[in-house]
RODO-2510 file (C-alpha; in nm, 4 decimals, decimal comma):
residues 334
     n   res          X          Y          Z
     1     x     2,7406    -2,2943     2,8418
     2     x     2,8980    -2,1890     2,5119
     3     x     3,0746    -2,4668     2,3235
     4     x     3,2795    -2,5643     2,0164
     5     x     3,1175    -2,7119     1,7093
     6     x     3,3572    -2,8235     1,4170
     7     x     3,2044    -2,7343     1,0292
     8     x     3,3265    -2,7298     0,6857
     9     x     3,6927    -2,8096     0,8829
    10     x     3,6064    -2,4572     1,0751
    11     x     3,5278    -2,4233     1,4298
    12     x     3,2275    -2,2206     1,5831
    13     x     3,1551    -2,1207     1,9483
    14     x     2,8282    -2,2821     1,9716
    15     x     2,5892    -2,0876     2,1874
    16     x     2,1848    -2,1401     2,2682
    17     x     1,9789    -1,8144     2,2891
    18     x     1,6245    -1,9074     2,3971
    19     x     1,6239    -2,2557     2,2971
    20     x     1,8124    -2,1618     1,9571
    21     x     2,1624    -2,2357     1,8360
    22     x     2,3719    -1,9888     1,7272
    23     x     2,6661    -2,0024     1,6359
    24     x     2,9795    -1,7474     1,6312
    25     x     3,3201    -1,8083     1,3588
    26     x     3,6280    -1,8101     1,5499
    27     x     3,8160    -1,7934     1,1838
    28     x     3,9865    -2,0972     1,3270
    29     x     4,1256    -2,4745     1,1896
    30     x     4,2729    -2,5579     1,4942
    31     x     4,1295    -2,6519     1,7442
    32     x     4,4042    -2,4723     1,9979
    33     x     4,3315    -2,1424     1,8445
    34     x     3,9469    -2,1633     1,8690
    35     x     3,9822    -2,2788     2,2428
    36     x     4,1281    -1,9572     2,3021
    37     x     3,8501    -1,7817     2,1545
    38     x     3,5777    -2,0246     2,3315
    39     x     3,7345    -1,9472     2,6778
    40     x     3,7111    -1,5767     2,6158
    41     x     3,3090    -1,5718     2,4430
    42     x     3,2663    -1,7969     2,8295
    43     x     3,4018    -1,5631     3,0237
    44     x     3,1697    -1,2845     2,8632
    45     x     2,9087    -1,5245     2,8104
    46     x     2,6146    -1,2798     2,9237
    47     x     2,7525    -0,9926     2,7578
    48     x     2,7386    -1,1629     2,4455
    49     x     2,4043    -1,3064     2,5147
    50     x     2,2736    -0,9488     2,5554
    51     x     2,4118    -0,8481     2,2152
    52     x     2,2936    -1,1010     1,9888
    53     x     1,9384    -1,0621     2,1457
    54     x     1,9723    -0,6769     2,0794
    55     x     2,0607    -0,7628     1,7122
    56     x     1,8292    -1,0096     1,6530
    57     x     1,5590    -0,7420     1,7956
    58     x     1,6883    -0,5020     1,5827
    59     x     1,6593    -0,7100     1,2451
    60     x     1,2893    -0,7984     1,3624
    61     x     1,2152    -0,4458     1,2960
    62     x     1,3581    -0,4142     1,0115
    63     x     1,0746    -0,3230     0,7373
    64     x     1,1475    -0,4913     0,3965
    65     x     1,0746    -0,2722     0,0610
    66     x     0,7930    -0,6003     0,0122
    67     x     0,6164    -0,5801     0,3318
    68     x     0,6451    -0,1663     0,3706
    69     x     0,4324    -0,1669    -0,0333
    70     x     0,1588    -0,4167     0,0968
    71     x     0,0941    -0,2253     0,4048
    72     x     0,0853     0,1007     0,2085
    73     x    -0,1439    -0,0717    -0,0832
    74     x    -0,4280    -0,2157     0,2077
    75     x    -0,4415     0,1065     0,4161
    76     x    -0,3654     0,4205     0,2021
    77     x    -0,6309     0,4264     0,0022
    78     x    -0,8806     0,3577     0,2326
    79     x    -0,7626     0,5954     0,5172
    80     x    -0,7337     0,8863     0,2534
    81     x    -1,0865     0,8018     0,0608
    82     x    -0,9040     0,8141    -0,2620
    83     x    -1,0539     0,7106    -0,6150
    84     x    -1,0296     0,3586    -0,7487
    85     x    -0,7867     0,5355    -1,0359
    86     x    -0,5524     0,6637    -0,7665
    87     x    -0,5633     0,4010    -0,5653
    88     x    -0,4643     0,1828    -0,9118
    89     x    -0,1906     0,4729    -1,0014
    90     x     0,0204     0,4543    -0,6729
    91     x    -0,0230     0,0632    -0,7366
    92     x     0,1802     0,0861    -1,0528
    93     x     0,3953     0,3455    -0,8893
    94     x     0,4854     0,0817    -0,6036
    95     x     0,5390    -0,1644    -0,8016
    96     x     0,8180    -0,0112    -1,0083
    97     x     0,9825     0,1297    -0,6333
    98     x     0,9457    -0,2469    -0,5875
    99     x     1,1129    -0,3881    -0,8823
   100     x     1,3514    -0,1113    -0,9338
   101     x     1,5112    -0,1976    -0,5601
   102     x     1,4585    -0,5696    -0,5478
   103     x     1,8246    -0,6715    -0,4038
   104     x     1,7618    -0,4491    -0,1650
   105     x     1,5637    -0,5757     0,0786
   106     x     1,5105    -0,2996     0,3276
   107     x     1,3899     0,0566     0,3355
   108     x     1,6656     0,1232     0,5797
   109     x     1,8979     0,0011     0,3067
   110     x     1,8303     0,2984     0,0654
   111     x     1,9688     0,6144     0,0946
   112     x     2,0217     0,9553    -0,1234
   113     x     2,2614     0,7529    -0,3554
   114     x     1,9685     0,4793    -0,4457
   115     x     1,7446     0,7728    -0,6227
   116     x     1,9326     0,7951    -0,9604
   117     x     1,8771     0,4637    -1,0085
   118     x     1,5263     0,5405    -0,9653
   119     x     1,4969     0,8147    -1,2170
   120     x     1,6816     0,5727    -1,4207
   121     x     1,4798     0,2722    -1,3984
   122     x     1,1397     0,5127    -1,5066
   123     x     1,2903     0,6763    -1,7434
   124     x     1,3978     0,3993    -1,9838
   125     x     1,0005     0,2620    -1,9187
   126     x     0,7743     0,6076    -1,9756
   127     x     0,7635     0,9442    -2,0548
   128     x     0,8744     1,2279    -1,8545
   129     x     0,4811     1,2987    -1,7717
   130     x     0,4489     0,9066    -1,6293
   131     x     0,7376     0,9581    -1,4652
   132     x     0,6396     1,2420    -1,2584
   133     x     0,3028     1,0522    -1,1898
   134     x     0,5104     0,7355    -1,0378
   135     x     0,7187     0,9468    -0,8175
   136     x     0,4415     1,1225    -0,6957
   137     x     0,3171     0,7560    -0,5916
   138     x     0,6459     0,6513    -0,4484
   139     x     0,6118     1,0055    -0,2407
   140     x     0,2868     0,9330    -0,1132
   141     x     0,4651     0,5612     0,0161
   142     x     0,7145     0,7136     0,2001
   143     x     0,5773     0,9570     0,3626
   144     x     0,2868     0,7543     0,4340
   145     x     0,5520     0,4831     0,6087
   146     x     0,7055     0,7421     0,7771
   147     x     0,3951     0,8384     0,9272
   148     x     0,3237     0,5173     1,0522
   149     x     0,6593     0,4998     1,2391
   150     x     0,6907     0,1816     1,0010
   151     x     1,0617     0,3649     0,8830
   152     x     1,2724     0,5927     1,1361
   153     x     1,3530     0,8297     0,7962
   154     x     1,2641     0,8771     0,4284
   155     x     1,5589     0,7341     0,2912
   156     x     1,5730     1,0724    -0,0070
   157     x     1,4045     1,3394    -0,1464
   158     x     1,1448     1,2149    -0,4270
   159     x     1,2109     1,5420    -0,6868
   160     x     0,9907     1,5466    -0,9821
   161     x     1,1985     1,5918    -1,2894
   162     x     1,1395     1,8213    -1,5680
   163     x     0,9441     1,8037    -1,8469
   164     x     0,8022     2,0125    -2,1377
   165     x     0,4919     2,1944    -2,0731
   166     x     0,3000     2,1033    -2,3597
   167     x    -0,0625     2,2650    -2,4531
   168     x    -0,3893     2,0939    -2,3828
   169     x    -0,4820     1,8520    -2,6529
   170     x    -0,8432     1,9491    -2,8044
   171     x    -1,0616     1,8015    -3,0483
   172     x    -1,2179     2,0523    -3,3286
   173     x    -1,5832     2,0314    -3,4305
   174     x    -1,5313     1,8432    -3,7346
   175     x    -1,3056     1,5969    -3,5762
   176     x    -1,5947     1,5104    -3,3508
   177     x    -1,8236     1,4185    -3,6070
   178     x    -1,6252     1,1847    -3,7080
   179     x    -1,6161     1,0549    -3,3966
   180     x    -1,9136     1,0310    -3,2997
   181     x    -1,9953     0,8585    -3,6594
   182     x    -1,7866     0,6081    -3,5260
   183     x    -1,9023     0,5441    -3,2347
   184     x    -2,0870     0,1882    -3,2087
   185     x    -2,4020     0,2035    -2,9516
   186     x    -2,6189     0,4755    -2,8294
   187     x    -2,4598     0,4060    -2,4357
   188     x    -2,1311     0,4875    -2,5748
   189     x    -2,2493     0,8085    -2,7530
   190     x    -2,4547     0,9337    -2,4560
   191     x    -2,1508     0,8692    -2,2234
   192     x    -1,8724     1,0740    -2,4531
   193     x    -2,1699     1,3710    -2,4984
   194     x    -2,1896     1,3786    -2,1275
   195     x    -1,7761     1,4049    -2,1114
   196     x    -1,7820     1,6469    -2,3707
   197     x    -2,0395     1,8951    -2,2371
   198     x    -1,9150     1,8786    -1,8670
   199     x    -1,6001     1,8834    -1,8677
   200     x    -1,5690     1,6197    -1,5620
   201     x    -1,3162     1,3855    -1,5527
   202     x    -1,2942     1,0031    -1,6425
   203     x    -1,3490     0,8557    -1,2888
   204     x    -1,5856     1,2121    -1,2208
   205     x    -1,9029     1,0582    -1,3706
   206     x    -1,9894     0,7938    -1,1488
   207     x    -1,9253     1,0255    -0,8474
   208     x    -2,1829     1,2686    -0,9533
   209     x    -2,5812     1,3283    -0,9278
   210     x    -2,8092     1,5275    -1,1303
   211     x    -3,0866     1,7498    -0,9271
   212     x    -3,2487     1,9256    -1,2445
   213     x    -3,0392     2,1359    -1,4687
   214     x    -2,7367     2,0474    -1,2529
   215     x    -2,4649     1,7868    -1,2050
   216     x    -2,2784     1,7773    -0,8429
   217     x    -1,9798     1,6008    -0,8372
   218     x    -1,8887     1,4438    -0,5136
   219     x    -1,5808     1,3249    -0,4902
   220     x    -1,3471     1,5357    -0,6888
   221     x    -0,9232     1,5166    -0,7558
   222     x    -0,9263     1,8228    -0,4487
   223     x    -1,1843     1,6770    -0,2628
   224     x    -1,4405     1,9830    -0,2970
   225     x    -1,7717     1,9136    -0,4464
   226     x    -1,9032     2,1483    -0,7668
   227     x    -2,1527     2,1953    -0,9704
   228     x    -2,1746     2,1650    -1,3493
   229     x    -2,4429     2,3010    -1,5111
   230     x    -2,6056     2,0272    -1,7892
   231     x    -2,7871     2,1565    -2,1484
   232     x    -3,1468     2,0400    -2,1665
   233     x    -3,0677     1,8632    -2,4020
   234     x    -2,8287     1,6217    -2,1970
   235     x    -3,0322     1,5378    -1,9498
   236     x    -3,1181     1,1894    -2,1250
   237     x    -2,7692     1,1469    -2,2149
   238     x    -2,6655     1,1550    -1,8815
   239     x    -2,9329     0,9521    -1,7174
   240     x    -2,8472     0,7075    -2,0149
   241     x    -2,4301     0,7447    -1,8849
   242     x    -2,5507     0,6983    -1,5513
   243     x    -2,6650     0,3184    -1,5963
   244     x    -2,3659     0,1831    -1,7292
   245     x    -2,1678    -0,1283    -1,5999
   246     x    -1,8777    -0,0271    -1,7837
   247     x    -1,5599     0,0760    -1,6166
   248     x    -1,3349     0,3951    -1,6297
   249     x    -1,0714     0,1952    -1,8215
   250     x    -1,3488     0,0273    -2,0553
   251     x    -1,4677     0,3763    -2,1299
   252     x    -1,1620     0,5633    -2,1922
   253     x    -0,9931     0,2281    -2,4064
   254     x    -1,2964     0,2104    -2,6310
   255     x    -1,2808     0,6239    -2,6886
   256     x    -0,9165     0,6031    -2,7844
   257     x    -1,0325     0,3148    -3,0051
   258     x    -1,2968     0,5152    -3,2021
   259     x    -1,0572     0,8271    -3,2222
   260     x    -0,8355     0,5241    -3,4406
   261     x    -1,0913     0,4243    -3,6630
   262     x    -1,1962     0,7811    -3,7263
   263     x    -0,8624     0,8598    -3,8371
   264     x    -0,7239     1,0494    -3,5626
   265     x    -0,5118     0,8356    -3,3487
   266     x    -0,3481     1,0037    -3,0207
   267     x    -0,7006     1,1245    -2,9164
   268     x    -0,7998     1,0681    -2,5358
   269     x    -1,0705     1,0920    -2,3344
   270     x    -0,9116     1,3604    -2,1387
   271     x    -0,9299     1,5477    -2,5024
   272     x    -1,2787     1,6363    -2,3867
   273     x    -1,1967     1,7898    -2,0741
   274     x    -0,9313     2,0247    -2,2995
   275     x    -1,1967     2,0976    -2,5236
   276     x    -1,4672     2,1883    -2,2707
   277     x    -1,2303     2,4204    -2,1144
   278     x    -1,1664     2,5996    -2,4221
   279     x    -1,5017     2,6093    -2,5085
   280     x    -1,5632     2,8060    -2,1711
   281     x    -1,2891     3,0038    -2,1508
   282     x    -1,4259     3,1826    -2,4862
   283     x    -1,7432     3,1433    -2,3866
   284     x    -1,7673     3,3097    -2,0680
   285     x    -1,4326     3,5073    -2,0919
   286     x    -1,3804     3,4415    -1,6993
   287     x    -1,1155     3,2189    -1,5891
   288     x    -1,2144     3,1539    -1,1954
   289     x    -1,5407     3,0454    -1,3329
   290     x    -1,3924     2,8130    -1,5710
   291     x    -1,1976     2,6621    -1,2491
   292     x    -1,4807     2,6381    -1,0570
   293     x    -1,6436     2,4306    -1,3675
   294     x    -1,3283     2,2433    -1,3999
   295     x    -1,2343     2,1671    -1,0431
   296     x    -0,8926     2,3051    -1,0602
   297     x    -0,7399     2,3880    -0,6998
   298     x    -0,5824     2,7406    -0,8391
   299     x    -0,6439     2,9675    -1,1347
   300     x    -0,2619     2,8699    -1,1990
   301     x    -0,3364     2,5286    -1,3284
   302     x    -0,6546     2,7041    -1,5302
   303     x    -0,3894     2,9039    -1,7252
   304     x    -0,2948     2,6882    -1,9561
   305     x    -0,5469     2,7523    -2,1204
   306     x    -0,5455     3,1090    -2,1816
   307     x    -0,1850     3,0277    -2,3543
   308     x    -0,4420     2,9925    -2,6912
   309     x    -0,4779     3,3251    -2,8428
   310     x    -0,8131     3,4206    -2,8395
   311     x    -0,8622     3,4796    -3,2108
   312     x    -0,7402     3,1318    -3,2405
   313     x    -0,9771     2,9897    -3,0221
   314     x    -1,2664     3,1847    -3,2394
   315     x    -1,1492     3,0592    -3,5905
   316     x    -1,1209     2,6634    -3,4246
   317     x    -1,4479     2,6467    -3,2448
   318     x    -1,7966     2,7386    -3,4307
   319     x    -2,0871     2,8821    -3,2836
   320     x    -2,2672     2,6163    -3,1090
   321     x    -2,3322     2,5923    -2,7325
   322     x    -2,2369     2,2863    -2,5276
   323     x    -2,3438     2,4598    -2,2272
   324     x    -2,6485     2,7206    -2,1235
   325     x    -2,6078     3,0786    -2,1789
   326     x    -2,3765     3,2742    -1,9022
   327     x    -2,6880     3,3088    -1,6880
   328     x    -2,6936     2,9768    -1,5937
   329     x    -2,3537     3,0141    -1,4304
   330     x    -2,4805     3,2734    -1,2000
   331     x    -2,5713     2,9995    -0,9502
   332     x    -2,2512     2,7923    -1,0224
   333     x    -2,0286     3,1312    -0,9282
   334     x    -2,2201     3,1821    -0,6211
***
């Protein structure tokens, strides 16, 4: 039966819910006063019972922001197949959801007023590009969560904000020379040829296979395997590429740190991809082939590149092939 327990010169209705204590503040110093409220939690005594069970229940279920980011980090990647450089993007992405609500506590504690704060907290850390990649992340969480029944609602709508379309970075003939004069071993110049005259992207290469005078790439950004036709003259290169123990970040750290010593800092290893595309575009002067080469989803996002006037194009890049002559391509179109 409920009872009265004196603390701090306060009294509490003392009452034991499955072998626990709990205890209720009557707001009262006197001991009168929290008799009155004793006598009324006993005659209720079951009632009360009932609710504090309900609440406690409720709390149980209560997902915290920590416990809602390690479920999503062990399951997500697996269950959707992704790439280890997803899989390490959305960790980052987390991470900042994490520390950007950390008095929070709960999911159920965020609503539509919490994602300011958000945009906030990533924009005074990256870019507006990096920002768009963590809340694409953070979108994948919730939803994910919500999927899982692990949260009744997505507490707000993740919006991408805007940013300046900017053109594709390329690197010009001579400005490869230099890189490649800079370049330290023979693995590291086989592996940047290979980037160069495919087109594929960083975490591409170790997804692929070569069966002759073609590369198939397995397990692409939209999931749909292609084919790449390879010059002759790569084939080594690529079978070279193909035996490192390097990783993606290894490779694409080192690349940026040749493009420094050659003088040209701000290069990436995505530059290659650019290039490649530009390369083709003038090249075969069909843009659904060059997105089946590239892997883009839609022609839209294969644009871009046409923004180069082609005159421009023919003054930057000289006459030597990367890639076979348009025959080749039949196959790849078909």
């Amino acid at each position: 039966m409920a009872s009265l327990r004196k603390l701090r010169n306060k009294f509490y209705v003392r009452i034991w819910i499955d072998g626990k204590e709990r205890l209720l503040p009557t707001g009262c110093t006197e001991r009168r006063d929290a008799e009155k409220h004793l006598r009324k939690i006993q005659s209720q005594e079951m009632e009360v019972k009932q609710r504090i069970r309900k609440e406690i229940d409720e709390a149980n279920k209560r997902l915290t922001i920590t416990d809602g980011i390690r479920y999503f980090e062990k399951n997500y990647g697996r269950e959707h197949n992704l790439r280890e450089t997803t899989i390490y993007t959305y960790g980052l992405a987390v991470k900042d959801f994490k520390e950007c609500y950390d008095n929070v506590g709960y999911f159920e504690s965020l609503n539509s007023k919490h994602f300011p704060n958000l945009i906030n907290y990533l924009e005074n850390k990256y870019n507006s590009t990096t920002v768009n990649i963590r809340l694409r992340g953070i979108r994948a969480m919730l939803n994910y969560l919500l999927e899982k029944e692990m949260i009744d609602k997505i507490p707000f709508r993740v919006k991408q904000i805007k940013t300046d379309k900017s053109l594709p970075k390329f690197i010009l003939p001579d400005e490869m020379e230099k890189i490649y004069n800079h370049i330290p071993d023979s693995e590291m110049s086989a592996i940047f040829r290979i980037y160069e005259s495919t087109g594929m992207r960083l975490g591409e290469l170790k997804e692929s296979r070569r069966e002759g005078e073609y590369i198939y790439v397995n397990k692409t950004k939209n999931r749909k395997e292609r084919i790449i036709p390879i010059p002759l003259e790569r084939i080594p290169d690529y079978d070279i590429a193909m035996q490192t123990t390097l990783s993606d970040s290894r490779i694409s750290h080192i690349f940026s740190d040749v493009c420094k010593e050659a003088g040209l800092p701000g290069k990436t290893l995505h530059c290659l991809r650019h290039t490649f595309a530009l390369r083709k575009l003038l090249e075969l002067n069909n843009i659904s082939l060059v997105k089946e080469l590239l892997g883009h989803c839609s022609v839209k996002v294969t644009e871009i590149y046409t923004q180069f006037p082609e005159t421009f194009l023919k003054q930057i890049f000289d006459e030597r092939q990367t890639n076979k002559t348009s025959a080749t391509y039949q196959r790849v179109e078909a």
